[in-house]
N, C-alpha and C positions, 0 to 999 in steps of 0.2 A: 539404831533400828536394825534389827536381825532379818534375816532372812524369811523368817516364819511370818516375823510382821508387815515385812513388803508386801509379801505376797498375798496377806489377809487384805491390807488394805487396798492392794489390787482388784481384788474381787470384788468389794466393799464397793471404791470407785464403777466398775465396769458396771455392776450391779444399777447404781444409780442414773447411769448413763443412757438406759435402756428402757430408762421408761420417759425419758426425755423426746424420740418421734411424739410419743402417743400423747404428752401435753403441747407438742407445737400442730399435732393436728387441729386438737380439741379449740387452740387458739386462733387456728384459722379459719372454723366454720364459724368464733366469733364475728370476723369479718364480714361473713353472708347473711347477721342479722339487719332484716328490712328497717326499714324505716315507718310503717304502717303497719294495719290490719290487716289481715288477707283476704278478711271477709267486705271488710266497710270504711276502710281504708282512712281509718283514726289512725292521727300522727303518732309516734311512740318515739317517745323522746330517752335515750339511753341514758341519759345521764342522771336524769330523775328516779329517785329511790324508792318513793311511792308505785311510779310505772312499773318498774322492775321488781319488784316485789306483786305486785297484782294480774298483773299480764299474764300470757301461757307461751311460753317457748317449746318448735316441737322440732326436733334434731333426728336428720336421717342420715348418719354416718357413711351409709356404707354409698348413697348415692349423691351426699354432699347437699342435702335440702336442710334449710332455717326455715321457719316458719314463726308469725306472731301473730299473736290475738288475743281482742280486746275481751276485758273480763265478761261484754255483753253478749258478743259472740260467742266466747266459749262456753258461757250458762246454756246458751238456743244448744247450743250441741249438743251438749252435754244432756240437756233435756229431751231433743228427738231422739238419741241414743238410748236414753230410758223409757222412751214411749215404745220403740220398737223393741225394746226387753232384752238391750244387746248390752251389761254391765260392763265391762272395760276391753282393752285393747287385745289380750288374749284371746278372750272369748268371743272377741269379734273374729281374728283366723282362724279359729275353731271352727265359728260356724261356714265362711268362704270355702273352707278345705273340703265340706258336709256337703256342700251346696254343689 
């Protein structure tokens, strides 16, 4: 191995490296996921595939909140947020900022 190629795969290495915090973070808000609903407080079992696939996971990085909820909960939301004519999460700070 030459010189030119150490030092490619130096980079190559460091490179990899640095994106290693940002999946041990992403693993540790695994951690903070509840055990229930937020709303109605239905068990929510992680290990079931069904659960995990239908459920709503809602991740605030920067203040460290997990949140779950059940698919019944999130339809009711999802509904009063279209009765009040607010279509998704953008356009909801849209309008806060207006307000």
């Amino acid at each position: 191995m030459n010189r030119k190629q150490r030092r490619a795969r130096g980079r190559k290495l460091k490179k990899n490296n640095s994106k290693s915090p940002e999946l041990e973070n992403k693993l540790g808000l695994f951690e903070l996921l509840p055990d229930d609903c937020m709303i109605c407080h239905a068990k929510f079992d992680k290990t079931s595939k069904e659960m995990v696939s239908t459920w709503h996971v809602t991740v605030r990085e920067k203040k460290k909140i997990v949140r779950v909820y059940c698919p019944t909960c999130w339809g009711k939301a999802k509904n009063l947020l279209d009765q009040l004519g607010i279509a998704d999460e953008k356009e909801r700070e849209d309008k806060k900022t207006c307000i």
